[in-house]
N, C-alpha and C positions, 0 to 999 in steps of 0.2 A: 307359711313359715318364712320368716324375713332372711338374709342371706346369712348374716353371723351369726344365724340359732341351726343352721342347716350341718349337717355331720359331716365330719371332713377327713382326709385319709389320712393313712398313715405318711403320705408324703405332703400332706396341707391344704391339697384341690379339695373341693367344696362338690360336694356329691347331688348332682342335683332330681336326684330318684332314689327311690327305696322300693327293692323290691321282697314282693309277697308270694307265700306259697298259696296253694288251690285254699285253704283252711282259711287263713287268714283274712284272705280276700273274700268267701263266705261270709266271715264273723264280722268284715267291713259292712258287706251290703245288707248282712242278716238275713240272708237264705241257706240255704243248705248245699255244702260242699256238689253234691249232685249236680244242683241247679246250674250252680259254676262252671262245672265241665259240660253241660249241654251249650252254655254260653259259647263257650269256648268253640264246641266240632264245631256250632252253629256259624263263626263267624265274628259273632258279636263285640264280642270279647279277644283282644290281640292276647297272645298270651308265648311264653316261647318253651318246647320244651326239652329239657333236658336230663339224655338219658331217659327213665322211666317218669318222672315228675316236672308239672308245669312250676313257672315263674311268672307272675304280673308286675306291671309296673304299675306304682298307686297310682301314677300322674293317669293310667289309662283306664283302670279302674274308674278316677273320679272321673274323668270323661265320659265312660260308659253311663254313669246314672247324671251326668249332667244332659246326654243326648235321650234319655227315659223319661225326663221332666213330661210333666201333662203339662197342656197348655191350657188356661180356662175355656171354654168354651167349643176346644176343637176334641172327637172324637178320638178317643186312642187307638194306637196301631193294633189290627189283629189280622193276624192270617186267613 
């Protein structure tokens, strides 16, 4: 998103994160809200939360499946 398409406050700063509930972030990755919250105790996934209900930031989201990429040739991670 280029900087002048980025949503801005009510006082004119330029927002440069949007954050996601546990669902959303699901319906990003297309797995199941579940899956998410194991990400999460596991580590994987930063997430913050507040009161009873987690918060993601999409910036770390997209990070998390930028750092999942397979690489051609090399074996994927397993436990």
């Amino acid at each position: 998103m280029r900087r002048e398409e980025r949503p801005a406050t009510s006082r004119g700063a330029v927002v440069d994160h949007e954050i996601l509930t546990v669902e959303q972030a699901a319906e990003y990755l297309q797995v199941h809200k579940m899956t998410v919250y194991r990400y999460i105790r596991e580590g994987m996934l930063p997430a913050a939360r507040l009161g009873k209900m987690y918060r993601l930031f999409r910036r770390d989201v997209e990070s998390f499946v930028d750092a999942m990429k397979h690489q051609p040739g090399v074996a994927p991670f397993r436990k």
